[in-house]
C-alpha positions as CSV (number, residue, x, y, z in Angstrom):
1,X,-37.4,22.6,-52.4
2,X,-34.0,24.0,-53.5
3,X,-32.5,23.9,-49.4
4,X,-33.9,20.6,-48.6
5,X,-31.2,18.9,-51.1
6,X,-28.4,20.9,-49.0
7,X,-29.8,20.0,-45.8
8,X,-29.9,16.3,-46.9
9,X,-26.1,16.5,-47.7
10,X,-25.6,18.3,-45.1
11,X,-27.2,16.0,-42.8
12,X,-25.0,13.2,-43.9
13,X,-21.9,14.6,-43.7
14,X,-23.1,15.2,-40.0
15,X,-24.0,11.4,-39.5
16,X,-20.6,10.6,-41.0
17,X,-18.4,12.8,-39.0
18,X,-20.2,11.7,-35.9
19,X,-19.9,7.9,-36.1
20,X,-16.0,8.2,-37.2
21,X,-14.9,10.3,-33.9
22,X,-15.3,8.8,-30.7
23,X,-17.2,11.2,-28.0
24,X,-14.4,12.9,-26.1
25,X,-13.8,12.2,-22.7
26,X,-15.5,13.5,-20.2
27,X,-13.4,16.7,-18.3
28,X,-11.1,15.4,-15.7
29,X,-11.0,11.8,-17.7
30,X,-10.9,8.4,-16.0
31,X,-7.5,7.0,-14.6
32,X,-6.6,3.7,-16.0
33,X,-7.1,0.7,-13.5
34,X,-4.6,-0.1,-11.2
35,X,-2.1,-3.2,-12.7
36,X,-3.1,-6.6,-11.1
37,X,-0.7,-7.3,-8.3
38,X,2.5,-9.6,-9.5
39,X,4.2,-12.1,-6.9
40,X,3.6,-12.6,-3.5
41,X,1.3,-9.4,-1.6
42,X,3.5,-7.3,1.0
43,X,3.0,-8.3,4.3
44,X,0.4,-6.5,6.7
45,X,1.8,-3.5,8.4
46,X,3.1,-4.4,11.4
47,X,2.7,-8.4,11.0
48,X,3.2,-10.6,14.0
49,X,6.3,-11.1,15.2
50,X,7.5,-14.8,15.8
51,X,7.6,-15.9,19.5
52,X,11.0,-15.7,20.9
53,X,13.2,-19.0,20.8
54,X,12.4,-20.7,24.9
55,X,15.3,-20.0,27.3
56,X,18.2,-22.5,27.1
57,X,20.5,-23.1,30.0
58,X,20.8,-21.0,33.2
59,X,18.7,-18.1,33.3
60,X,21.1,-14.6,32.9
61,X,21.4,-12.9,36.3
62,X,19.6,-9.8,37.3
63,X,20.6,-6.8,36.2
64,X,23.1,-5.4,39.0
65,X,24.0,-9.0,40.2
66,X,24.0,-9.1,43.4
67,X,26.4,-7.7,46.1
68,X,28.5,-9.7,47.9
69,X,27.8,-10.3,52.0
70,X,29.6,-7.9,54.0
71,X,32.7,-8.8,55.7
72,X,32.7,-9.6,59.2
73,X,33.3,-6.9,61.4
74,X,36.7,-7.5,62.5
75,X,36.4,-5.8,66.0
76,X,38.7,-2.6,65.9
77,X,36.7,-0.1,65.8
């Protein structure tokens, strides 16, 4: 009968101690969510790209150009 006062006390400091200290973590922890995302979202890697402006005026010559006609042959040789 003397112990079972001691294990009554005993069993309440337990109790106590338990409900005022949170469970610890468990190993490795838990990262904290990432923050919500603020202003406008980046754009998609490699978007779309906006259609090029239609040609104005004469169309730019061919690369090279083109030669100019041979001269005449003039006979001499």
């Amino acid at each position: 009968m003397k112990f079972l006062i001691p294990l009554v006390i005993f069993a309440f400091v337990v109790v106590a101690l338990g409900q005022s200290n949170p469970p610890p973590p468990p190993a490795g922890g838990s990262k904290p969510p990432p923050p919500p995302p603020t202003g406008n979202p980046p754009p998609p890697s490699g978007g779309s790209q906006p259609p090029p402006p239609p040609p104005t005026g004469n169309p730019p010559p061919p690369v090279g150009g083109s030669k100019p006609p041979p001269p005449p042959p003039t006979g001499l040789f």
